[in-house]
Every structure is written in C-alpha cells, then in structure tokens.
BAPALUM-442758 format. One record per residue: residue in three letters; chain; x, y, z of N, C-alpha, C in turn. Coordinates in Angstrom, 3 decimals. Layout:
REM residues N
PT;ALA;A;X;Y;Z;X;Y;Z;X;Y;Z
...
This chain:
REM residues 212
PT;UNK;A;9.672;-17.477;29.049;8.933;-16.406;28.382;8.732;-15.233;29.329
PT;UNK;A;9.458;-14.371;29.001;8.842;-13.057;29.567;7.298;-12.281;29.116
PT;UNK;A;7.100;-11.109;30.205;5.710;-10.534;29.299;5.935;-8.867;29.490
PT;UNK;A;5.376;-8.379;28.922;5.610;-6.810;28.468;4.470;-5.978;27.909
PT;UNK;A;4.654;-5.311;27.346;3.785;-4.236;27.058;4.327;-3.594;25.551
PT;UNK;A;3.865;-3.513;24.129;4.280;-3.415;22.478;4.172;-1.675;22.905
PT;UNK;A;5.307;-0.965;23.621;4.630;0.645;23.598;5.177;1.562;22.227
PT;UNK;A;5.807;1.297;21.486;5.752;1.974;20.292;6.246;0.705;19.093
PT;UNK;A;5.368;1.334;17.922;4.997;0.365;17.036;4.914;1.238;15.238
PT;UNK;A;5.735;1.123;14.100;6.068;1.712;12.843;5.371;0.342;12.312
PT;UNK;A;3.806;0.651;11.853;3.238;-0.230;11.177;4.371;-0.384;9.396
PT;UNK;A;4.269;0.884;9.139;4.654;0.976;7.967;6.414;-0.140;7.921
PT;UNK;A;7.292;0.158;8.551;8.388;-0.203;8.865;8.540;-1.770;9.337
PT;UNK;A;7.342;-2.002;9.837;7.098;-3.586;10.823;7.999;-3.477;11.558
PT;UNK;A;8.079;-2.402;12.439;9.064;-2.758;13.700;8.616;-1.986;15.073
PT;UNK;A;8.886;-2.167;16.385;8.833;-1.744;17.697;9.654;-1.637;18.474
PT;UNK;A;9.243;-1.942;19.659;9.742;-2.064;21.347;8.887;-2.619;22.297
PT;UNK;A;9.227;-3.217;23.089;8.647;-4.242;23.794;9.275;-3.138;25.238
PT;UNK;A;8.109;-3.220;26.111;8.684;-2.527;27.393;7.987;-3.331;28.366
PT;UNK;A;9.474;-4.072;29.257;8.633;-4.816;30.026;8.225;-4.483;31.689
PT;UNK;A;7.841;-5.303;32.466;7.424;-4.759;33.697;8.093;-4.371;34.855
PT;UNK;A;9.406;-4.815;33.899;10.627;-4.037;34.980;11.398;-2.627;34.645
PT;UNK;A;10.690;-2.455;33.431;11.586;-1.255;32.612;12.305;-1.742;31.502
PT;UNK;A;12.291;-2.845;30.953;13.760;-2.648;30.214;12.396;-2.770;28.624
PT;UNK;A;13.527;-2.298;27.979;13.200;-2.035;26.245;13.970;-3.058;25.533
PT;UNK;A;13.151;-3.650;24.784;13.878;-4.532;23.638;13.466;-4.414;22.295
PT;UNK;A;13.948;-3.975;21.394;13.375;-3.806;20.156;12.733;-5.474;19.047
PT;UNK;A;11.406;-5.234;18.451;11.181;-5.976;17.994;10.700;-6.332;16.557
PT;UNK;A;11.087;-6.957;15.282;10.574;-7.306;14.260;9.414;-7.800;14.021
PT;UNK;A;8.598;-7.095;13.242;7.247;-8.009;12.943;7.541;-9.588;12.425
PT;UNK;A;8.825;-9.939;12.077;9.186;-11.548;11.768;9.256;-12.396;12.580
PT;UNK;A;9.384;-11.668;14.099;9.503;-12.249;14.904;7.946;-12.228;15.705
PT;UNK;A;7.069;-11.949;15.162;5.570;-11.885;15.795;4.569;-13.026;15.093
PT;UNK;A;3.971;-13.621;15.895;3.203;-14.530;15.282;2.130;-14.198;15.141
PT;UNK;A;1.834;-14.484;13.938;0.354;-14.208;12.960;-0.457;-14.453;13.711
PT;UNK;A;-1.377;-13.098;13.594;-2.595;-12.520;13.784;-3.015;-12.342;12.993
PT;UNK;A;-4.812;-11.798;13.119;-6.124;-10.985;12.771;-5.801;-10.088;12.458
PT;UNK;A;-5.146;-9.223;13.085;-4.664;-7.794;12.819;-3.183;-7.150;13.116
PT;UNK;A;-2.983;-6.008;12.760;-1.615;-6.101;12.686;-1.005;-5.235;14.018
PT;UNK;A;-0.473;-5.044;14.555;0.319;-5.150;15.718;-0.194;-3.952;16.386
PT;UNK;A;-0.452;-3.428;17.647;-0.588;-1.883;18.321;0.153;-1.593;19.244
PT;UNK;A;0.390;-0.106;19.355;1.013;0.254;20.821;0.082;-0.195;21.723
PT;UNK;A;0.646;-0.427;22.870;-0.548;-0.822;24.325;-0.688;-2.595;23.899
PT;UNK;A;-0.309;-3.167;23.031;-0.618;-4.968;23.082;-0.347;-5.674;23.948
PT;UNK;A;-0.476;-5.979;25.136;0.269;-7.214;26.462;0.985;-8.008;25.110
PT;UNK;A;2.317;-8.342;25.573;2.651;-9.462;24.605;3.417;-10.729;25.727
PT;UNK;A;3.894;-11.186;25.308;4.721;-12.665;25.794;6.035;-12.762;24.522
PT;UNK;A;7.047;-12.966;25.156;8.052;-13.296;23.887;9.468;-13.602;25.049
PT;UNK;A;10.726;-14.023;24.049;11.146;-14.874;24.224;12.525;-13.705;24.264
PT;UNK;A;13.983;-13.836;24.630;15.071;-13.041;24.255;16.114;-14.192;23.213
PT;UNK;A;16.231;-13.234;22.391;17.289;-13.654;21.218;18.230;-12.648;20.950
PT;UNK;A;19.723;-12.866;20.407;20.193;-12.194;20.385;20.465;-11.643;18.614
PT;UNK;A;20.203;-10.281;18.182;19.932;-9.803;16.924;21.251;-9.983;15.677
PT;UNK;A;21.056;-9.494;15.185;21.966;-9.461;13.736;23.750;-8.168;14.616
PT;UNK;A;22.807;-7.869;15.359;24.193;-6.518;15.696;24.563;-7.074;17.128
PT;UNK;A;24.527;-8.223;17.836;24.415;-9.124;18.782;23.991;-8.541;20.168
PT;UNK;A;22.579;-7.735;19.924;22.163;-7.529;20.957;20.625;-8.155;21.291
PT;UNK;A;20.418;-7.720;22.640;18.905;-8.998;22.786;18.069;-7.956;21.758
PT;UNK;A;17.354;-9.035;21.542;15.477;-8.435;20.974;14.496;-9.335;21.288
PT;UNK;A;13.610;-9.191;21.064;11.884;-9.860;21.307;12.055;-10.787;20.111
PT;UNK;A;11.868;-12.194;20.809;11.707;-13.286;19.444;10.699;-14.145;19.944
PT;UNK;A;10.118;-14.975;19.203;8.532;-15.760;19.619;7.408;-15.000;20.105
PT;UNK;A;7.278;-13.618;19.204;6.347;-12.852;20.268;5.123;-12.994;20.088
PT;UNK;A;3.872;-13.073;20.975;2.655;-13.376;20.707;1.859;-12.359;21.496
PT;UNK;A;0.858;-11.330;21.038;0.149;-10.913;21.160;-1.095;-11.470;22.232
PT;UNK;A;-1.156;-11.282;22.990;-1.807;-11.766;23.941;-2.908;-11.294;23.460
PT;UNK;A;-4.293;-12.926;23.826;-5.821;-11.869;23.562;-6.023;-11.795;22.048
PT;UNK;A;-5.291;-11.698;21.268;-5.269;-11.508;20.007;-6.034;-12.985;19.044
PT;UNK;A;-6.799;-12.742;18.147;-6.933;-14.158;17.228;-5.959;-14.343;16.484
PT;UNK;A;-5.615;-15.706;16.260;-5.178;-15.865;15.006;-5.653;-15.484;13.885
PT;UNK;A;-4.664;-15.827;12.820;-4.392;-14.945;11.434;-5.540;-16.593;10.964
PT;UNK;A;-6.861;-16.255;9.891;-6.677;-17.037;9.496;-6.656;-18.045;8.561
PT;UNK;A;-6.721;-19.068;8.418;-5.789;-19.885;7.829;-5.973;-19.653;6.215
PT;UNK;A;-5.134;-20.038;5.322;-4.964;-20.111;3.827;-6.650;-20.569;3.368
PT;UNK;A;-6.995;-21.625;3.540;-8.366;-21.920;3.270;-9.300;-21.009;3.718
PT;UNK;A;-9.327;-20.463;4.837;-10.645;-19.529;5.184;-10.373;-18.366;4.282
PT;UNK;A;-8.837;-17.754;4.249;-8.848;-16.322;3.481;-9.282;-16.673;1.785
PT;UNK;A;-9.230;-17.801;1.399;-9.790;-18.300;-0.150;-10.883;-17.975;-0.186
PT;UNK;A;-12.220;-18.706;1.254;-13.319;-18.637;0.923;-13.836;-17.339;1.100
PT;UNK;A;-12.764;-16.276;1.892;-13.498;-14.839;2.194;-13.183;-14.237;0.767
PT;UNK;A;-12.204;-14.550;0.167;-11.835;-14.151;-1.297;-12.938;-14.482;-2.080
PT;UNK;A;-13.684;-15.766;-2.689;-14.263;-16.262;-3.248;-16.096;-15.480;-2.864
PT;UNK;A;-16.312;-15.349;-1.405;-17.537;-14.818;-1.244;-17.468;-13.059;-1.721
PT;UNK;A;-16.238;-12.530;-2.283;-16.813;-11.245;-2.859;-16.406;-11.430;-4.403
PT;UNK;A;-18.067;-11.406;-4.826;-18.257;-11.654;-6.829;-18.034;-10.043;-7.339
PT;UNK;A;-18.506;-9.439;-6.503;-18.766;-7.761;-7.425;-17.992;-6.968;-7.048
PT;UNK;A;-17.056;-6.323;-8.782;-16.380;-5.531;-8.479;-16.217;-4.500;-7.531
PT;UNK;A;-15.115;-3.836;-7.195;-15.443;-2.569;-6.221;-15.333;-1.255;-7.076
PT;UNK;A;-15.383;0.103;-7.067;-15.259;1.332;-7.163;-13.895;1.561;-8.051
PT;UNK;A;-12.802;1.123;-7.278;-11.619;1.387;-8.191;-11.548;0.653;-9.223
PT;UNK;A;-12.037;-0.240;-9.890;-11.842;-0.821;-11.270;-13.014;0.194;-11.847
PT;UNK;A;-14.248;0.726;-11.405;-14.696;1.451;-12.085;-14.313;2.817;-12.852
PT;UNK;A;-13.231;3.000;-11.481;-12.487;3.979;-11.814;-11.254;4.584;-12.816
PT;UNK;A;-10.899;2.731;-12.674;-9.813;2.594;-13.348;-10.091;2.704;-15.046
PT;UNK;A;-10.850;2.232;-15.137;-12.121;1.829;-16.230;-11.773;3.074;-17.215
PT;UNK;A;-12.647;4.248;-16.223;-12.947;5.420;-16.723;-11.743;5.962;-17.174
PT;UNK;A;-10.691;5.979;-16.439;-9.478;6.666;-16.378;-8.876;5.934;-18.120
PT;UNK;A;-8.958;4.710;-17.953;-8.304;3.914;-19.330;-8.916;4.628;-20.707
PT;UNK;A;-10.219;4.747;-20.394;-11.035;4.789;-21.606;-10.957;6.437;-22.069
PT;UNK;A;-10.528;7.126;-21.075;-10.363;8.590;-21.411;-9.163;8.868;-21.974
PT;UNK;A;-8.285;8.232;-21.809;-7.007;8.277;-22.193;-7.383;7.739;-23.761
PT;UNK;A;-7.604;6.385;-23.657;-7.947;6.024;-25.259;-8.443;7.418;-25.880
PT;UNK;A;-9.600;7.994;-25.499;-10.147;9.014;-26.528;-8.946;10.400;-26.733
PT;UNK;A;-8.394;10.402;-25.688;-7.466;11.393;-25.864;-6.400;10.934;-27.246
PT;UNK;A;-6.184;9.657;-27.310;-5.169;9.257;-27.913;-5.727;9.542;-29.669
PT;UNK;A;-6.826;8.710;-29.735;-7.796;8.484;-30.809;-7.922;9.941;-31.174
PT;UNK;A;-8.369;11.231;-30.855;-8.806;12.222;-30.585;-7.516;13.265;-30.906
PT;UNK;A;-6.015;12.408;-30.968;-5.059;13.170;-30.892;-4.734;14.392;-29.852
PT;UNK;A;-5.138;14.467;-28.558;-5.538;15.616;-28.001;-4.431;15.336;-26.509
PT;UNK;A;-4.393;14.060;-26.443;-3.201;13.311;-25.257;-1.659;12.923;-25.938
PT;UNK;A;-0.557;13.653;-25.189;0.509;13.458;-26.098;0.447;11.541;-25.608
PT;UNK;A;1.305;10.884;-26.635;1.765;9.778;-26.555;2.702;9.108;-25.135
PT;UNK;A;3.867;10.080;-25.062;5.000;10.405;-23.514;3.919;10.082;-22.698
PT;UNK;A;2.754;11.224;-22.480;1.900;10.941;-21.611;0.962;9.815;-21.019
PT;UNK;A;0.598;9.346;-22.146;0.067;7.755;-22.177;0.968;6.806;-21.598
PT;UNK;A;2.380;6.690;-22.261;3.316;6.056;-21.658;3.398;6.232;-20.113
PT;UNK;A;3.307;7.194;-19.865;3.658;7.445;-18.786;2.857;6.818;-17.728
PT;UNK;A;1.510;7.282;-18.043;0.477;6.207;-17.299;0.750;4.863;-17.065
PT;UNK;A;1.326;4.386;-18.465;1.119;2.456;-18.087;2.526;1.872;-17.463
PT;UNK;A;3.622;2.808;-17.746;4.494;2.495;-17.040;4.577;2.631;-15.634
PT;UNK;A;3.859;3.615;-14.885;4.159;3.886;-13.559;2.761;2.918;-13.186
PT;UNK;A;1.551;3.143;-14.247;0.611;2.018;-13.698;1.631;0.904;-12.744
PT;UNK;A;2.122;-0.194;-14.228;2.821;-1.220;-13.783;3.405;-0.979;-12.596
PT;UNK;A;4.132;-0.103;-12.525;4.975;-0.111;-10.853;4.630;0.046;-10.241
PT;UNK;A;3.195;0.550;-10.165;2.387;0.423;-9.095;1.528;-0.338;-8.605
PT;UNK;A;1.212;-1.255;-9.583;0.373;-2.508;-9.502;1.407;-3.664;-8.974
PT;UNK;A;2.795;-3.619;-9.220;3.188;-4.490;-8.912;3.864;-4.339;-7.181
PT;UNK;A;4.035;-2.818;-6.932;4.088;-2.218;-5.831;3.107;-2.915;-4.614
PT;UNK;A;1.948;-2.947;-5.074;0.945;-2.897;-3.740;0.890;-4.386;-3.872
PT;UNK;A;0.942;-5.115;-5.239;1.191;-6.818;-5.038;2.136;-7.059;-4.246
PT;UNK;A;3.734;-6.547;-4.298;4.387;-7.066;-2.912;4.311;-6.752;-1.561
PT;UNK;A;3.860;-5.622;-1.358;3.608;-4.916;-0.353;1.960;-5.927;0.367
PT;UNK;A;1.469;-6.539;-0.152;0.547;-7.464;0.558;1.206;-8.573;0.898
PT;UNK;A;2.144;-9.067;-0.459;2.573;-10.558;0.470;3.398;-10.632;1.272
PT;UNK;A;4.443;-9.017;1.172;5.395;-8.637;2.713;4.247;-8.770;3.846
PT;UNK;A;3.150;-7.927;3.538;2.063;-7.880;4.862;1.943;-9.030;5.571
PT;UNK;A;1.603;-10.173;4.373;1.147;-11.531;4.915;2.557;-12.465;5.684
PT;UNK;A;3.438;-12.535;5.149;4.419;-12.991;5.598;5.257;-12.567;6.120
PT;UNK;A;4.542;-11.310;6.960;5.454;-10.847;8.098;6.859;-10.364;7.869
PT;UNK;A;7.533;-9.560;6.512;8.603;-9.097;6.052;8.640;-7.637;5.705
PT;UNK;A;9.497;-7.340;5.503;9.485;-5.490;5.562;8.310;-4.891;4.727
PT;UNK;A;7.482;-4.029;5.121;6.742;-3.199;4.238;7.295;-2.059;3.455
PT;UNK;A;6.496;-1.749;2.138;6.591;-0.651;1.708;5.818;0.653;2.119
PT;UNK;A;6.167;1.523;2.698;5.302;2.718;3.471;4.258;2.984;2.222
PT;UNK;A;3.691;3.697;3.043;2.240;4.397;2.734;2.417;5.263;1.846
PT;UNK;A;3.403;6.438;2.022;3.764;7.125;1.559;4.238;6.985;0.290
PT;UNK;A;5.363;6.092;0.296;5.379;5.424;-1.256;4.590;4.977;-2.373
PT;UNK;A;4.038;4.469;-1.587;3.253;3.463;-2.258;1.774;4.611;-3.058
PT;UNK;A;1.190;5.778;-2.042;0.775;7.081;-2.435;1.524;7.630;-3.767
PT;UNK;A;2.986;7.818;-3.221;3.788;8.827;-4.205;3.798;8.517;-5.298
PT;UNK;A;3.754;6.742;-5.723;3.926;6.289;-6.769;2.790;6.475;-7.612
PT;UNK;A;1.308;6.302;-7.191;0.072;6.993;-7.554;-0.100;8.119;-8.206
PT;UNK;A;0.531;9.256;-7.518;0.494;10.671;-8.048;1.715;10.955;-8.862
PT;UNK;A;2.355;9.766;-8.964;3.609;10.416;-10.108;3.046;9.478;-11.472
PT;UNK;A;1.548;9.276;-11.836;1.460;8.547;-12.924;0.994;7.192;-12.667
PT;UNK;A;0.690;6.429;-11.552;0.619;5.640;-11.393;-0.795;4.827;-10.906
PT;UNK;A;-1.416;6.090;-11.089;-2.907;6.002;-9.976;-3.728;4.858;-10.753
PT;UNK;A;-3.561;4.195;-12.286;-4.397;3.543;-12.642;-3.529;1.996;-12.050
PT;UNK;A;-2.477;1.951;-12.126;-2.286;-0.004;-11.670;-2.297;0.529;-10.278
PT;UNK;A;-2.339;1.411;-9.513;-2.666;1.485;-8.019;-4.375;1.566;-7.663
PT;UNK;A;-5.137;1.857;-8.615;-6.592;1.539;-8.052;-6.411;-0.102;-8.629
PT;UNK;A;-5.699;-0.410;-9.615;-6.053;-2.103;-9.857;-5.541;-3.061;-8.945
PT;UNK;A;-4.374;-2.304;-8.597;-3.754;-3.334;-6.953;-4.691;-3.244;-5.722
PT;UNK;A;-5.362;-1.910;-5.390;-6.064;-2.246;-4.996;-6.887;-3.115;-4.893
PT;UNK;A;-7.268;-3.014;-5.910;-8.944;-3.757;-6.149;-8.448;-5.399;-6.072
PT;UNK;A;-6.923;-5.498;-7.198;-6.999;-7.252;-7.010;-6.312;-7.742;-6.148
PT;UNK;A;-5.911;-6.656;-5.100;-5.199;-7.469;-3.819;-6.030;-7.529;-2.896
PT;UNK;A;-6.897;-6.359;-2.773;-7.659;-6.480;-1.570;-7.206;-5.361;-0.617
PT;UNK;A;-6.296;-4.519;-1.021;-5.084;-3.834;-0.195;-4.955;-2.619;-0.120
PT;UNK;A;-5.058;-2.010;0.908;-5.350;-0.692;1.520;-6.705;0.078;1.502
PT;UNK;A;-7.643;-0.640;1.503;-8.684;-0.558;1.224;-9.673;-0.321;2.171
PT;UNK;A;-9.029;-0.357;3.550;-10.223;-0.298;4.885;-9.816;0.894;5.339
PT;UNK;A;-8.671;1.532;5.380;-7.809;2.679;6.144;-8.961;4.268;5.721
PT;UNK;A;-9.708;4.835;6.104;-10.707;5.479;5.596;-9.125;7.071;5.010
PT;UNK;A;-8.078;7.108;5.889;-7.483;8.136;5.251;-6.501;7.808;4.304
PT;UNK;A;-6.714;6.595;4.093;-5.498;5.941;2.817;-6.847;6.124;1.832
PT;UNK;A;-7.617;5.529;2.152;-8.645;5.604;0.763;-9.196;7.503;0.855
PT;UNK;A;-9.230;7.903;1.608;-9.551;9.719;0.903;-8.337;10.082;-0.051
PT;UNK;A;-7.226;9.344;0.787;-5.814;10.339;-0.001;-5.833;9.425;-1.442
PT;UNK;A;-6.248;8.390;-1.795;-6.495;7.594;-2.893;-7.921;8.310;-3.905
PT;UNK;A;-8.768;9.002;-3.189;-9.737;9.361;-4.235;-9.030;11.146;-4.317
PT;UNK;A;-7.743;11.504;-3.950;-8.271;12.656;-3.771;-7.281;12.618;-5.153
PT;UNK;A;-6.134;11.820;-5.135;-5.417;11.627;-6.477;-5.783;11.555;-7.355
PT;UNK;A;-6.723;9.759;-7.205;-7.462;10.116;-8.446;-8.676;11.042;-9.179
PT;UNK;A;-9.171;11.498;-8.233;-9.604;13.334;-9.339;-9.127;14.222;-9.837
PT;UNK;A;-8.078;14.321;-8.827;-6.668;15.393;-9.806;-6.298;14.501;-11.309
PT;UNK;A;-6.084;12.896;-11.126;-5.832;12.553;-12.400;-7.074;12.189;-13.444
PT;UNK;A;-7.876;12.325;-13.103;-9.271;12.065;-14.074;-9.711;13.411;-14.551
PT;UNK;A;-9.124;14.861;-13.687;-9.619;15.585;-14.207;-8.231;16.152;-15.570
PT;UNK;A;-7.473;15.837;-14.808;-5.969;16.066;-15.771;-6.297;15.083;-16.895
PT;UNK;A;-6.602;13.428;-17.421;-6.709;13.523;-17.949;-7.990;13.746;-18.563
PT;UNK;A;-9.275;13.884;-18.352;-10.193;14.249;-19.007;-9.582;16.012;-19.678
PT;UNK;A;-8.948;16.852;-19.363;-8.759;17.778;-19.760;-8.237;17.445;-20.983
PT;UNK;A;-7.277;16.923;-21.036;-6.611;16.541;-22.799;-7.589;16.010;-23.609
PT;UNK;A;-8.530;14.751;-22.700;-9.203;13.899;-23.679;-10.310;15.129;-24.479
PT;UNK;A;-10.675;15.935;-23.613;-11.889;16.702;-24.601;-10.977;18.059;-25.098
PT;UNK;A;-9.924;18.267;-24.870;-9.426;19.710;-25.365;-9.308;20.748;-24.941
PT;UNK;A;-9.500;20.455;-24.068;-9.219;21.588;-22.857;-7.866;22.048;-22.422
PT;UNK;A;-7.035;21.360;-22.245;-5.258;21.679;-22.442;-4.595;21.041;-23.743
PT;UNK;A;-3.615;22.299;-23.685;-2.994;22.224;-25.309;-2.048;21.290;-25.365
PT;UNK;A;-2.062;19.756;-25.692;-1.452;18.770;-25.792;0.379;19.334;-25.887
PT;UNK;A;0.305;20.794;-26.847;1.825;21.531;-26.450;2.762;21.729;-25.584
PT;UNK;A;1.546;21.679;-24.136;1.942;21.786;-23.228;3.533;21.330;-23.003
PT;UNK;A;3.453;20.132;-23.263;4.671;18.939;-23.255;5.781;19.388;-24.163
PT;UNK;A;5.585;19.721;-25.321;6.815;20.270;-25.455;7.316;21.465;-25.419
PT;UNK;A;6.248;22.166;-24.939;7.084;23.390;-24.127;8.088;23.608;-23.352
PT;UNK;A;7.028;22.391;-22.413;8.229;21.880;-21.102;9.645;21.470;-21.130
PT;UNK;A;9.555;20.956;-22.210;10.937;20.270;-23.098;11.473;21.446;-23.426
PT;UNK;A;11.436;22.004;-23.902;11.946;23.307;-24.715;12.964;24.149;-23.807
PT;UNK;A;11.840;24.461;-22.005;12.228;25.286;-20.669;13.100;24.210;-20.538
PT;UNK;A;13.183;23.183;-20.592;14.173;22.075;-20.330;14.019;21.198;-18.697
PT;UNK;A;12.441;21.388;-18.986;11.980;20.299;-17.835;11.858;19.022;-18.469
C-alpha cells in the first residue's frame, strides 16, 4: 500500500488524482474508494493500492480515506430514515404547485401541452435524482448538478422537489437548495399566472404559429 494526498477531486463526475509523496499522479475512481461518511475531498491523506486501468495504465485501487468514518451500515441508514416522520418544505411545495395547476386546468386558463409538460419532465426528474442517489450510494458514476438543475427548470421542478423530499437528496448543499427555491418561484409564479388569469393561455399557440 502506498500513501498520498486526493489533490483534485470532480464530486459531480466521481473521479480524481491521487498525488503521492514522491510526485507521481495516479488517477482515481470513486469505485475504487471505500465507503465513507462523506464523500471524497481535495487535501484527503489516502492509502491505496496500484492497478492497472481499462486503457492499461496504473490508477489508485483499494483506496481508503484515512481518518475518515465509515459509511454507515444499511440498518443504521433505515433507522435514520425511520426517525424523520414530518414532511419537509418541498412536498409542501410540490403540493401547491399540483393544486395550482389543477385550478388552472378546471378554470380553463392552463393550456393542456402545458400540464403535460409538467408531469412528464416531473417523471424524469423524479426518477433522475432516484438514480443519481443509488449511483451516490454505490459508488458509480453520478449525474451532475447541473443536470439534474436543468431538468427542474425545463418543467420538471415538481418530481424534482418530490425526489428530493423521497430520497433524501440534495438537500444539505445550502447553494443546490437556493438554486432549487429560486426555480421553483419562477415556476409557481409562472404557473400561478395562468391559474388566476393573468397570462393569456394563447400564449402557446402563438408560439406555434412563430414556429417555436
């Protein structure tokens, strides 16, 4: 076992470099890191092993975070699951967002396309941040931040506050959650605008018309 120093680190990507105390660089996979508490930093002392990669050059394999706790186990993360009963914020949100849309619909004032549009990108986004946790947990490629954002603001912001809420996921990052409330007001106020009448449901096929 060699030991080194984790000096650059693509949380989003799960990948690095290992720089050790002689100089040399070896690039490393979060698959090849053993579960932790938390997820990997520049500056980590590590310990790891040389293997040779998919393109047959060395990389960091068996790597362990020095100092670090373990990840832990399946039973404890149940009971930390089980000790929170009360909803959080984004199902409230989500809530609101659903029920405004209904009145828009009821109300005739929200085109239909538009509704669609919501539950379809919902879905891809709910199912988005569901894999993107169990990549987290099992140490396999992530889906960036960015994506996983983009998919939010293209329609998606209601199954992305529900992935939130029922994964547990992205939820501590204080600038993932601003850039998460800042969406959803642009979309609560977009749709509250249709739901009470405030934009001309025409809108939409105007757009069609310009041939957007």
């Amino acid at each position: 076992m060699q030991r080194g120093e984790l000096v650059q680190w693509n949380d989003d990507r799960g990948f690095g470099f290992i720089k050790t105390n002689k100089g040399e660089r070896y690039f490393v996979h979060i698959s090849n890191i053993r579960r932790i508490a938390t997820r990997p930093r520049a500056g980590d002392p590590v310990s790891f092993a040389l293997g040779k990669g998919r393109d047959g050059r060395l990389e960091a394999r068996s790597v362990s975070i020095l100092g670090a706790n373990p990840k832990p186990s399946l039973a404890q993360l149940r009971r930390g699951t089980e000790t929170r009963t009360s909803p959080g914020w984004r199902l409230y949100l989500a809530i609101l967002m659903a029920v405004l849309v209904a009145v828009g619909l009821f109300l005739d004032h929200l085109p239909w396309l538009l509704a669609g549009l919501y539950v379809a990108m919902g879905l891809v986004s709910f199912l988005a941040y569901g894999r993107d946790k169990q990549s987290a947990e099992s140490g396999q490629w992530r889906t960036s931040e960015v994506t996983l954002l983009g998919i939010d603001l293209c329609f998606g912001i209601l199954g992305g506050l529900l992935g939130q809420e029922a994964f547990r996921h992205k939820t501590r990052k204080l600038g993932y959650v601003a850039t998460t409330l800042l969406i959803s007001g642009v979309h609560l106020l977009w749709i509250a605008g249709f739901a009470f009448g405030l934009i001309d449901p025409d809108i939409f096929a105007d757009l069609g018309n310009l041939g957007l």
